[in-house]
N, CA, C and O atoms as CSV, one atom per row, in Angstrom:
chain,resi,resn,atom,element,x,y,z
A,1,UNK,N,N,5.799,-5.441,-21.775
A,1,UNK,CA,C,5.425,-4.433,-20.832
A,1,UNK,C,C,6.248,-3.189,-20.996
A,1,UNK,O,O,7.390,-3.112,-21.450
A,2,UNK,N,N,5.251,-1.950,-20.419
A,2,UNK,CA,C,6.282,-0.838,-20.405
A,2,UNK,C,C,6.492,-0.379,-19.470
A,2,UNK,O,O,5.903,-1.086,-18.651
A,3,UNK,N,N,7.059,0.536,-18.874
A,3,UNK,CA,C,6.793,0.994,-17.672
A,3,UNK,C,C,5.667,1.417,-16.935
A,3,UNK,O,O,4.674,1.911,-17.470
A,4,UNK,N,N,5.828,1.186,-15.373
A,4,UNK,CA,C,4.680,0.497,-14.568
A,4,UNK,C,C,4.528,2.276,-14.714
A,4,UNK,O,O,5.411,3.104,-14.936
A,5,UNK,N,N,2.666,2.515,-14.436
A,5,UNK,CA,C,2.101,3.565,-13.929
A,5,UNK,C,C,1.311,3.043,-12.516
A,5,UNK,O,O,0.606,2.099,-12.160
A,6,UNK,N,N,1.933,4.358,-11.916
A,6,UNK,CA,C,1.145,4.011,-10.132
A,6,UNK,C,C,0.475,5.644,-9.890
A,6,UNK,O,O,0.964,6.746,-10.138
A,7,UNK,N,N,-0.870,5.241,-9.288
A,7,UNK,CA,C,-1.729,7.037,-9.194
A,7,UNK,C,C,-2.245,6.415,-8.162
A,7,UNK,O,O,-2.490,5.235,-7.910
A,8,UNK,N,N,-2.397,7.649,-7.473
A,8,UNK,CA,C,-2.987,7.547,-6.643
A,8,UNK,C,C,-4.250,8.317,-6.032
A,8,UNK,O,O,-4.107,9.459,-6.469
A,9,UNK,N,N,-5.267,8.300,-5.350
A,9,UNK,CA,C,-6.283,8.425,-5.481
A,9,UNK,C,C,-7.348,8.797,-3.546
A,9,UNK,O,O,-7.371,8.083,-2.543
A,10,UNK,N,N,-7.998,10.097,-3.795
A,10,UNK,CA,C,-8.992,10.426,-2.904
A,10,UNK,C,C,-9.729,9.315,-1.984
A,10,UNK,O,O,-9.804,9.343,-0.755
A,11,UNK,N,N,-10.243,8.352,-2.835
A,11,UNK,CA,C,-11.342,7.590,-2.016
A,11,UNK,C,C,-11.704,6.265,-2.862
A,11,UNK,O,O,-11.680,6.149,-4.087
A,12,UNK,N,N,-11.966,5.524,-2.123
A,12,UNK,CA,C,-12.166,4.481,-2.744
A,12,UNK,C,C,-13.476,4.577,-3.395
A,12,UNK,O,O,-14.513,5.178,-3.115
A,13,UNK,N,N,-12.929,3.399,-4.841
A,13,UNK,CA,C,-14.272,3.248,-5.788
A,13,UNK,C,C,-15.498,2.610,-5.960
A,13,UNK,O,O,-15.820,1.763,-6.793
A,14,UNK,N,N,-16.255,3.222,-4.902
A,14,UNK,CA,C,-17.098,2.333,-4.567
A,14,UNK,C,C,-18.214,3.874,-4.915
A,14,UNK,O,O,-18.199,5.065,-4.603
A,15,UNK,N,N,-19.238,2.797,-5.866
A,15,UNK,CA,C,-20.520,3.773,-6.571
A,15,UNK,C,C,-21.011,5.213,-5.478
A,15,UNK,O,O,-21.138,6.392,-5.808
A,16,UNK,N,N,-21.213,4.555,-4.078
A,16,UNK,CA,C,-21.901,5.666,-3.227
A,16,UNK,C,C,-20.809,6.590,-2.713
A,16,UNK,O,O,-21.017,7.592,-2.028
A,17,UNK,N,N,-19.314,6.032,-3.221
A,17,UNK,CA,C,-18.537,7.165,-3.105
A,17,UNK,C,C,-18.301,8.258,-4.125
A,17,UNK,O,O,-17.661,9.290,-3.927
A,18,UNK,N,N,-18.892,7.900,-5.220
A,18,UNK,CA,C,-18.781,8.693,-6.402
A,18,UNK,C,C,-19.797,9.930,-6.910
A,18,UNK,O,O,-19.804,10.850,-7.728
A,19,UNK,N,N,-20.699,9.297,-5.816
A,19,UNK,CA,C,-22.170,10.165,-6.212
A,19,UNK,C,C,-22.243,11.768,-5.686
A,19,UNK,O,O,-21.825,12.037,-4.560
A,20,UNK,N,N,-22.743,12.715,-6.477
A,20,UNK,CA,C,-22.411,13.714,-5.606
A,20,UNK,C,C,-21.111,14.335,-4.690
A,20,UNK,O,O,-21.167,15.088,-3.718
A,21,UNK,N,N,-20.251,13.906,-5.176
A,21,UNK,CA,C,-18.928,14.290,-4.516
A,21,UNK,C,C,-17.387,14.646,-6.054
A,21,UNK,O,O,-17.143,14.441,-7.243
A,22,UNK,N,N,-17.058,15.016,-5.319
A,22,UNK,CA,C,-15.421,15.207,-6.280
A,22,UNK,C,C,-14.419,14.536,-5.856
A,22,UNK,O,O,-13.842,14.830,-4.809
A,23,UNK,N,N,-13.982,13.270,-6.820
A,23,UNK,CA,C,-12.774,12.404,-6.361
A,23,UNK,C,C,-11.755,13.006,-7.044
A,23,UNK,O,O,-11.964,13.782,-7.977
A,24,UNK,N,N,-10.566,12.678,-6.614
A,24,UNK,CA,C,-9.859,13.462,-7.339
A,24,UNK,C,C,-8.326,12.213,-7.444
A,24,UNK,O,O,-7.845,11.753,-6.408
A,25,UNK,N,N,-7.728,11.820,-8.941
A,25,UNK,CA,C,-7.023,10.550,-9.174
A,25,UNK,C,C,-5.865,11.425,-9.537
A,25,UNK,O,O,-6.070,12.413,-10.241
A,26,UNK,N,N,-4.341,11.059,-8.992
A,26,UNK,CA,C,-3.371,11.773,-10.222
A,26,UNK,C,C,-2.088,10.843,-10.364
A,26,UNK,O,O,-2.289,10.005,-9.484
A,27,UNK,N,N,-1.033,10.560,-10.900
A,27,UNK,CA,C,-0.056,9.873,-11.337
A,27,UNK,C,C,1.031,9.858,-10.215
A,27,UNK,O,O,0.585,10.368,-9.187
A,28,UNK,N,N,2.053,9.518,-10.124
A,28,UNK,CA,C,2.817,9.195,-9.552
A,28,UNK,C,C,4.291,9.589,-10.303
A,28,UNK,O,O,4.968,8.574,-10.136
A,29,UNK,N,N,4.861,10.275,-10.821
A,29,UNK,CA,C,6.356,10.063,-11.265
A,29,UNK,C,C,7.375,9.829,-11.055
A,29,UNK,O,O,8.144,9.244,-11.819
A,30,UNK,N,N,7.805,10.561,-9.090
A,30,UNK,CA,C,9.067,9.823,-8.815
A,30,UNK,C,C,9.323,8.723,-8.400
A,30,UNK,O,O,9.027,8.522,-7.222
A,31,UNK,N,N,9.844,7.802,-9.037
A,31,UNK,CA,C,10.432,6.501,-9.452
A,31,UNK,C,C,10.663,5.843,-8.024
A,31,UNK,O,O,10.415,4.641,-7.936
A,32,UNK,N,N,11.153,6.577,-6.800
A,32,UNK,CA,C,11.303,6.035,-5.369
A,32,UNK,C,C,9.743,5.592,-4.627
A,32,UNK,O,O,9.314,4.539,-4.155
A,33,UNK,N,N,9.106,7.121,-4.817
A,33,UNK,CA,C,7.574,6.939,-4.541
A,33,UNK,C,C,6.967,5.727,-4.782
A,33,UNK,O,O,6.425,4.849,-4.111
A,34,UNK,N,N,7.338,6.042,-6.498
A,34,UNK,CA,C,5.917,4.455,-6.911
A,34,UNK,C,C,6.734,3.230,-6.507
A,34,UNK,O,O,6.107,2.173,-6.578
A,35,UNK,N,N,7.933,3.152,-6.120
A,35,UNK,CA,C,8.508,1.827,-5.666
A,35,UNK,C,C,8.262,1.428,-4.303
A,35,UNK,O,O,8.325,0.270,-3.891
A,36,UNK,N,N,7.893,2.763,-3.421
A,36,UNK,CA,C,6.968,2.438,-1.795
A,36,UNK,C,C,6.263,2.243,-2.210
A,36,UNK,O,O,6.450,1.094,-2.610
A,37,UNK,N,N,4.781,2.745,-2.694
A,37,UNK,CA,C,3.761,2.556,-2.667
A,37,UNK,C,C,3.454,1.314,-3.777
A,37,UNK,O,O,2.342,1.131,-4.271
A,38,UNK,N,N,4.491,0.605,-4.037
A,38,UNK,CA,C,4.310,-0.563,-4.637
A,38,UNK,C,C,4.429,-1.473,-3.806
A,38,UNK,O,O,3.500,-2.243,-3.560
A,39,UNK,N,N,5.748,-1.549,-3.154
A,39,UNK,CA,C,6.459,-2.592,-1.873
A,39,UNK,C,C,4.963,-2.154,-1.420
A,39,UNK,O,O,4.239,-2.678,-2.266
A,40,UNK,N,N,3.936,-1.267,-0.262
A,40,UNK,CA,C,3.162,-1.559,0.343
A,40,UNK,C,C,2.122,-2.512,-0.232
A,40,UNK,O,O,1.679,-3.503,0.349
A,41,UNK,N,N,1.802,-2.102,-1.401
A,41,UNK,CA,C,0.681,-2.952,-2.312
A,41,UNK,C,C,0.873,-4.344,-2.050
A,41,UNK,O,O,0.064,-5.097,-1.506
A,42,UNK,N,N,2.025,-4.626,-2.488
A,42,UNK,CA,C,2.764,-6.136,-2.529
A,42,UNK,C,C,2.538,-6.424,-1.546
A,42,UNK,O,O,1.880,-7.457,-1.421
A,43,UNK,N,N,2.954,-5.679,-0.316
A,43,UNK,CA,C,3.110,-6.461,1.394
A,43,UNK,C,C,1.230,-6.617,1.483
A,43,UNK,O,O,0.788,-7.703,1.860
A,44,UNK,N,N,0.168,-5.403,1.091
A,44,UNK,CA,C,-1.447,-5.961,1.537
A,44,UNK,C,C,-1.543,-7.106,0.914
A,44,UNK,O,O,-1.872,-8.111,1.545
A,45,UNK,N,N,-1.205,-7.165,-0.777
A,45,UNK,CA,C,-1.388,-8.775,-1.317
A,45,UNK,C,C,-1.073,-9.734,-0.942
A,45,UNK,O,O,-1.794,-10.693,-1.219
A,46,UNK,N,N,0.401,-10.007,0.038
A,46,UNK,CA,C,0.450,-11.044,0.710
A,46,UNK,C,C,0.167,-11.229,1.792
A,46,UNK,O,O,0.792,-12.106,2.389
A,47,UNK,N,N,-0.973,-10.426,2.550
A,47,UNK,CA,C,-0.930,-10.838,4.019
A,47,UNK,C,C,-2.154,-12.040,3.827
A,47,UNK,O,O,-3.112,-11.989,3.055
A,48,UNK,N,N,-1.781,-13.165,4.820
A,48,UNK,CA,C,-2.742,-13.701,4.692
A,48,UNK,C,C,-3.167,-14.427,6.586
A,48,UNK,O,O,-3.223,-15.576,7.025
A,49,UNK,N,N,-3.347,-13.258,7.130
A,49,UNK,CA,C,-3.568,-13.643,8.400
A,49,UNK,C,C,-4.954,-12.765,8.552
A,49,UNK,O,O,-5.954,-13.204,9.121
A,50,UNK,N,N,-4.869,-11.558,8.003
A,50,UNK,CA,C,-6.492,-10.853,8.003
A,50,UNK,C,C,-7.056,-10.401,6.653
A,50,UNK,O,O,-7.938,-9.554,6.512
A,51,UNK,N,N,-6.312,-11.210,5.487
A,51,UNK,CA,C,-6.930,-10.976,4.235
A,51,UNK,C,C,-8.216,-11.714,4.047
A,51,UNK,O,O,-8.499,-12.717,4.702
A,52,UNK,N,N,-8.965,-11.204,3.159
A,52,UNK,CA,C,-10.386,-12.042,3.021
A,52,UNK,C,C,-10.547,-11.884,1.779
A,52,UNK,O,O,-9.958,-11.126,1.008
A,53,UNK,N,N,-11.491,-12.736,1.572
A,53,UNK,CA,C,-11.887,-12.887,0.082
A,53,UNK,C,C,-13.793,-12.801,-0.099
A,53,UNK,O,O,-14.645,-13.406,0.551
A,54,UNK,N,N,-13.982,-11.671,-1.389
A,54,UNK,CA,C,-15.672,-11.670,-1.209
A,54,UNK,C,C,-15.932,-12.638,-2.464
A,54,UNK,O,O,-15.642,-12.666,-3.660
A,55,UNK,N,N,-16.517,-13.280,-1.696
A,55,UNK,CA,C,-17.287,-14.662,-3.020
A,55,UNK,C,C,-18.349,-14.060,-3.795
A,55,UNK,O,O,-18.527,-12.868,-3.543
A,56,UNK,N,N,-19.240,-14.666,-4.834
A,56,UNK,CA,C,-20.202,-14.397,-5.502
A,56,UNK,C,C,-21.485,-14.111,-5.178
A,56,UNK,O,O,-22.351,-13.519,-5.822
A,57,UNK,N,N,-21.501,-14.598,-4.114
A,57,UNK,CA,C,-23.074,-13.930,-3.054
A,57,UNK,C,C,-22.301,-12.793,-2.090
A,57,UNK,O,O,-23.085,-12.156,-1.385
A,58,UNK,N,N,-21.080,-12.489,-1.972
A,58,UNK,CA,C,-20.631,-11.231,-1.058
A,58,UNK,C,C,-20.856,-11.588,0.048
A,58,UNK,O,O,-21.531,-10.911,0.823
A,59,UNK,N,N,-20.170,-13.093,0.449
A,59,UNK,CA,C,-19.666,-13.754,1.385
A,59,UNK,C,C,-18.128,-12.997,1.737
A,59,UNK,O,O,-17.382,-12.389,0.969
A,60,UNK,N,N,-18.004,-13.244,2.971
A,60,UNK,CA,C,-16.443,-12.170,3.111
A,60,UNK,C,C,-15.931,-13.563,4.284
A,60,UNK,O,O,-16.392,-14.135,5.272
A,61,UNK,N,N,-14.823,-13.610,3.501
A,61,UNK,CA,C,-14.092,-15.007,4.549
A,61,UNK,C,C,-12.779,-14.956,4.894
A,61,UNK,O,O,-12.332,-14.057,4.182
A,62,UNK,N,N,-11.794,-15.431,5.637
A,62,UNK,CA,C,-10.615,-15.568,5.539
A,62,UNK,C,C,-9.784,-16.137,4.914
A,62,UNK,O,O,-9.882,-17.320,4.586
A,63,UNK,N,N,-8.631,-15.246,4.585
A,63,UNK,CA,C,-7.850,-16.344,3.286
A,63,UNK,C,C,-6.885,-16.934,4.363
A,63,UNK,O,O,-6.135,-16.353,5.148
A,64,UNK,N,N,-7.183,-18.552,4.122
A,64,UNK,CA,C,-6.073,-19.280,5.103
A,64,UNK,C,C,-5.206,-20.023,4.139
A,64,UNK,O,O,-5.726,-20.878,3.421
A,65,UNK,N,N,-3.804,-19.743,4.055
A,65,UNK,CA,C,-2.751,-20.154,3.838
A,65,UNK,C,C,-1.631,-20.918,5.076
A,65,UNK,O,O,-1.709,-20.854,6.303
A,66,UNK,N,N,-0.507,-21.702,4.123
A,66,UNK,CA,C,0.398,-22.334,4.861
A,66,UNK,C,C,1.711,-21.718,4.864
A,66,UNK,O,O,2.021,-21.259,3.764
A,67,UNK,N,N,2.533,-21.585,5.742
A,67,UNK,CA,C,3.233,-20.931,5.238
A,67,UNK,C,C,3.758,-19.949,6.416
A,67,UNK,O,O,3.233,-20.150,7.511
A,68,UNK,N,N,5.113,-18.493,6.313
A,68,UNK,CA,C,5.049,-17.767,7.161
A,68,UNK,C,C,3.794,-17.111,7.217
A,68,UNK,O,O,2.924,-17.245,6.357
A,69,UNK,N,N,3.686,-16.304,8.368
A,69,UNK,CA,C,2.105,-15.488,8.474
A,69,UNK,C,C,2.973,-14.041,8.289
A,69,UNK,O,O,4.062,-13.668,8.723
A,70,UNK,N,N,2.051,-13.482,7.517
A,70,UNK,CA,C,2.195,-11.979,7.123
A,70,UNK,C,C,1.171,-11.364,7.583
A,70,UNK,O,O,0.320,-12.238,7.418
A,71,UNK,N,N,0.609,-10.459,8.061
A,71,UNK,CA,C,-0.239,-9.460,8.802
A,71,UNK,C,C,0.525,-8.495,7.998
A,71,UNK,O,O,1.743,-8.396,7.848
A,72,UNK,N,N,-0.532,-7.741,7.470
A,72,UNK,CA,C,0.136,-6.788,6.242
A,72,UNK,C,C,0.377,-5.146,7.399
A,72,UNK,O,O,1.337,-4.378,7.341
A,73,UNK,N,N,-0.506,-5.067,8.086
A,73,UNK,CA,C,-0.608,-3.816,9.160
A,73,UNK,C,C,0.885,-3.837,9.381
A,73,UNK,O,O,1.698,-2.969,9.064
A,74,UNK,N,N,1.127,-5.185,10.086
A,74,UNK,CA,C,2.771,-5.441,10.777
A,74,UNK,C,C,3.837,-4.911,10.014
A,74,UNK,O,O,4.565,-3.999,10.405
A,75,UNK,N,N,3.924,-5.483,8.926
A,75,UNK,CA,C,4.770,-5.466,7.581
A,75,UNK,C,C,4.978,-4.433,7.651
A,75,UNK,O,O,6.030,-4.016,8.135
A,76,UNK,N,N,3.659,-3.360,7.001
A,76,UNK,CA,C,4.273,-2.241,6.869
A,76,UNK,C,C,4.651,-1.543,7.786
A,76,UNK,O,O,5.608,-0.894,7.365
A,77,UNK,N,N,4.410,-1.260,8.980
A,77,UNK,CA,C,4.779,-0.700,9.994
A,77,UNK,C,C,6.047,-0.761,10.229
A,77,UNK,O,O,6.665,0.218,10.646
A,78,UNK,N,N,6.726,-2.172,9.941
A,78,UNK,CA,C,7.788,-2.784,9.966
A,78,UNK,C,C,8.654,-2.064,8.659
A,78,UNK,O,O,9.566,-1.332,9.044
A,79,UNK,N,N,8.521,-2.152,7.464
A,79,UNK,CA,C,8.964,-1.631,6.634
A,79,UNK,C,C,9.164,-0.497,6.835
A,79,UNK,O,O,10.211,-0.083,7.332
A,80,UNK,N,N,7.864,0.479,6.367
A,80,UNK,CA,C,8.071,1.781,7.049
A,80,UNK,C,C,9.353,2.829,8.294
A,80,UNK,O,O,10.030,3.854,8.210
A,81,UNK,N,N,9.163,2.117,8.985
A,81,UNK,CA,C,10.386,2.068,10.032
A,81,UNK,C,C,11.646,1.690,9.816
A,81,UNK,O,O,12.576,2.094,10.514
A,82,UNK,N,N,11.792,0.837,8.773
A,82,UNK,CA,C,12.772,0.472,8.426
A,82,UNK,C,C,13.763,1.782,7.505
A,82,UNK,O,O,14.961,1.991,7.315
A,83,UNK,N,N,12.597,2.375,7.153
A,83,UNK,CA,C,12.989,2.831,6.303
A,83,UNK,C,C,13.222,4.617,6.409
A,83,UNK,O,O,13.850,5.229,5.546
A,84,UNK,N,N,12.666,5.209,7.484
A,84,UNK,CA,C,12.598,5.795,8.182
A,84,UNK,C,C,14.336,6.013,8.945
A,84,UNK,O,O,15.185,6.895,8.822
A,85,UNK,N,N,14.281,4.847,9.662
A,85,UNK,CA,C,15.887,4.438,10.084
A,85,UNK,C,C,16.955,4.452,9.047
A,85,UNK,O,O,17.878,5.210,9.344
A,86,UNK,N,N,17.074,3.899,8.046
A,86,UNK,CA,C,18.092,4.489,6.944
A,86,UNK,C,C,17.854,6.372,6.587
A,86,UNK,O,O,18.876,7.044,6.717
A,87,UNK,N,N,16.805,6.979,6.245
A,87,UNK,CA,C,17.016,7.820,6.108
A,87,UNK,C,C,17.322,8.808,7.352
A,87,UNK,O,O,17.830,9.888,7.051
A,88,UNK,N,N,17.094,8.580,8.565
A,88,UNK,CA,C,17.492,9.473,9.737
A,88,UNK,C,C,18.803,10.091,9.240
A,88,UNK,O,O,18.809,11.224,8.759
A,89,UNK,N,N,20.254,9.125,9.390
A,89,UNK,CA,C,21.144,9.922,9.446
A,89,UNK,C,C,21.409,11.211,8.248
A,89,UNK,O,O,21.801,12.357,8.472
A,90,UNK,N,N,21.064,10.607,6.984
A,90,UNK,CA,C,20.811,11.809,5.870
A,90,UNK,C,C,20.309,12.906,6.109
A,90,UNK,O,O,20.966,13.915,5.856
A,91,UNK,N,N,19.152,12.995,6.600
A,91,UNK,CA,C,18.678,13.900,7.142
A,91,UNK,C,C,19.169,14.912,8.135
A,91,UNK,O,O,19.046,16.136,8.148
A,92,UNK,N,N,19.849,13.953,9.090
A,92,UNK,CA,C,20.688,14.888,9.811
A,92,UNK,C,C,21.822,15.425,9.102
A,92,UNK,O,O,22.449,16.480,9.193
A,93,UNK,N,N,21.891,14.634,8.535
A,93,UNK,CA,C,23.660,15.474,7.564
A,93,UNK,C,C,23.303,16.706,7.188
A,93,UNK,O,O,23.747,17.803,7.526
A,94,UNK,N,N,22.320,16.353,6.338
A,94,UNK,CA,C,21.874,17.587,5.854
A,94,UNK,C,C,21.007,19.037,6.487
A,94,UNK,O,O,20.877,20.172,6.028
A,95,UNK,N,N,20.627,18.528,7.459
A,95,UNK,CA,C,19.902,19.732,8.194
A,95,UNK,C,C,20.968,20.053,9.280
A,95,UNK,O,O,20.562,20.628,10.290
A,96,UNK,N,N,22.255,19.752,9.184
A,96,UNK,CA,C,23.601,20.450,9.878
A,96,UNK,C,C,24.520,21.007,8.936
A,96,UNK,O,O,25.482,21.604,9.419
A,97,UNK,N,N,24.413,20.927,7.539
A,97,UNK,CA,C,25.401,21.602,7.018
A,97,UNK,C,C,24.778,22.566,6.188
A,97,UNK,O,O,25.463,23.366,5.550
């Protein structure tokens, strides 16, 4: 492997979103960025309290696992905040000196 590429993107890819409209996709470079918007990725892949799965007829079901429960909404909200809270005081440092 080489290094990960993370882009990010207008709208989801779904055909009737593509039609007649301008999506617009672009890269990601700073290295902190694509490491949030990775941690979030990771936290939707493991939730498995409102994740679902579409079967081959486009059946849509719940994925039930054992285990802690992750609610990915929570997570990140949780994360997010977390993270938010470490950077407060920086912020203040810096918007006082």
């Amino acid at each position: 492997g080489g290094k990960d590429k993370v882009f990010i993107s207008s709208a989801d890819w779904m055909v009737r979103n593509l039609d007649h409209r301008v999506e617009a996709t672009c890269p990601i470079f700073d290295e902190d960025i694509k490491s949030v918007i990775k941690n979030i990725l990771n936290i939707q892949l493991n939730d498995n309290v409102k994740a679902r799965v579409l079967d081959n007829e486009l059946n849509n079901s719940y994925v039930r696992t054992s285990g802690k429960k992750i609610r990915s909404q929570i997570e990140i909200y949780q994360y997010l905040y977390s993270k938010t809270k470490q950077a407060a005081p920086i912020l203040a440092e810096q918007t006082t000196n």
